[in-house]
N, C-alpha and C positions, 0 to 999 in steps of 0.2 A: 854705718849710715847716719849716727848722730851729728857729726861735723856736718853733712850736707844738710841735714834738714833744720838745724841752727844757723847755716848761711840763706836757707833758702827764705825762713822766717824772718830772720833779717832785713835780708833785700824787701817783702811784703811789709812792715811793718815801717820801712822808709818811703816806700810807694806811697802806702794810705795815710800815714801820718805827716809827712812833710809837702807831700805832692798835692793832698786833698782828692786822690783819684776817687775815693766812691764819690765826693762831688761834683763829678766831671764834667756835668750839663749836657753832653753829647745827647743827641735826637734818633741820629742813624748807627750804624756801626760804623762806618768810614767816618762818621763827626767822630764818636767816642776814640776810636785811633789817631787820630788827626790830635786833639787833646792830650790826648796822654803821650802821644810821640812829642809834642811841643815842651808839656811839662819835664819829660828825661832829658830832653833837649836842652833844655833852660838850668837843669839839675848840673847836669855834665860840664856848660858850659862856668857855673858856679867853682864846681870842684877843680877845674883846671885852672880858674882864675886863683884861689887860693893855691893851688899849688902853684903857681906859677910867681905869685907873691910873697910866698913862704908864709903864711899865715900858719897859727901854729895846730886849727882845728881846721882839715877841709873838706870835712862834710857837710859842716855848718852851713844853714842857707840863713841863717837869724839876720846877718848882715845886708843880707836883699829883701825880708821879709815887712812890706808898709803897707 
């Protein structure tokens, strides 16, 4: 179970850290989901664009980050 709980930790520590989700602002539960689906939305959409550019890191969101 150590490999899944190293991906699972993972994945949470790119949510909170590059997503900014504990800053969500959401008011309701549908705002706080509404947000954070927009955010993964916006991540995903990152990662495909570097993949799709060959960029050599494409996780990185440093290049959308102003």
């Amino acid at each position: 179970l150590k490999p899944v709980r190293q991906l699972i930790e993972s994945v949470n520590d790119t949510l909170k850290g590059q997503l900014d989700l504990e800053l969500h602002g959401g008011r309701t539960i549908e705002g706080v989901g509404a947000r954070i689906a927009q955010r993964l939305l916006a991540m995903t959409a990152a990662i495909w664009h570097n993949r799709a550019t060959g960029q050599p890191v494409t996780r990185s969101l440093i290049a959308y980050d102003h």
